[in-house]
N, C-alpha and C positions, 0 to 999 in steps of 0.2 A: 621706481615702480614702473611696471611696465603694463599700458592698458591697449587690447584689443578692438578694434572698434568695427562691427560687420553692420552695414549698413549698403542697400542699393545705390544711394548716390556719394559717393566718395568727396567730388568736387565739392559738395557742399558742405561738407564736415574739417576739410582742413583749413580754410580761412578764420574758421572759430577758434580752432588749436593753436593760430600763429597771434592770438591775441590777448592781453594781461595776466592774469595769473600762470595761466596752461604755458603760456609763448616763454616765462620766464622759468617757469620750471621745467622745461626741456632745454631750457637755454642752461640752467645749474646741473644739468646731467640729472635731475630729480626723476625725474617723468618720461619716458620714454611712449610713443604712442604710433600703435601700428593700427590705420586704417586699411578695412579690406573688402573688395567689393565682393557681395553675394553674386554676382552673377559669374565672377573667373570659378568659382564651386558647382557651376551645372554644366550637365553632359549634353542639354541637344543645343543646335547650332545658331538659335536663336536667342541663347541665354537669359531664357526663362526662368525667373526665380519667384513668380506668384503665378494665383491660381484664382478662380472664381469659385465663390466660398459653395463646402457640401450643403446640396439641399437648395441654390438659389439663392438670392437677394442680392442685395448692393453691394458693393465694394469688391476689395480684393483680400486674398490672406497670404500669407508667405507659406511656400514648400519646405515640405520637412526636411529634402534631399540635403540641397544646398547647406543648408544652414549647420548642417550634423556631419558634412565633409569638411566646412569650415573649420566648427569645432573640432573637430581632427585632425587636423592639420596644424591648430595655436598649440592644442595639447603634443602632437607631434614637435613643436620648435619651443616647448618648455620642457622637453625629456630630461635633462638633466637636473631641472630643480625637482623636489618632492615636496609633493603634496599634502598638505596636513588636514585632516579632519574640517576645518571650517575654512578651508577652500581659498588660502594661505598661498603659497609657495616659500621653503626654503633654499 
C-alpha cells in the first residue's frame, strides 16, 4: 500500500512512521509512505502555503493552490494504476 502524506511540517511526521506498527510494515515491504511538504507546491518565493481566513478572524487556512498542484502531481506518479470508482487503485 502506498500512503501520501501532505502536510507543512514534514520533520514531524517521519519520526512517527519509523515507529511500531508503520516502522514494521514498511520494513515487510507492506506499506510504502511518501511524505510531501505543501510548501515545494507554491509558486511565490516565500513558500507560502496559508492564508488569513476570508472575512477576518483568528487563525490561519490552507491555500487552495498548493494543495490541488500536490494532488496532481501523487495522481501524476500513480498514472499507471487505474482507478476504481471507490478510490481504490489497481
Amino acid at each position: 500500500m502506498r500512503c501520501d502524506i501532505l502536510t507543512l511540517f514534514p520533520e514531524m511526521v517521519a519520526p512517527v512512521l519509523d515507529q511500531s506498527i508503520l516502522k514494521r510494515a514498511q520494513e515487510k515491504g507492506l506499506l510504502h509512505v511518501c511524505v510531501r511538504n505543501l510548501r515545494d507546491y507554491t509558486l511565490d518565493r516565500h513558500k507560502v502555503a496559508d492564508d488569513v481566513p476570508y472575512g477576518g478572524g483568528a487563525g490561519m487556512v490552507m491555500k487552495a493552490e498548493p494543495i490541488l498542484r500536490a494532488v496532481e502531481q501523487i495522481q501524476d506518479d500513480y498514472a499507471p494504476f487505474k482507478r476504481t470508482h471507490r478510490g481504490t487503485y489497481r
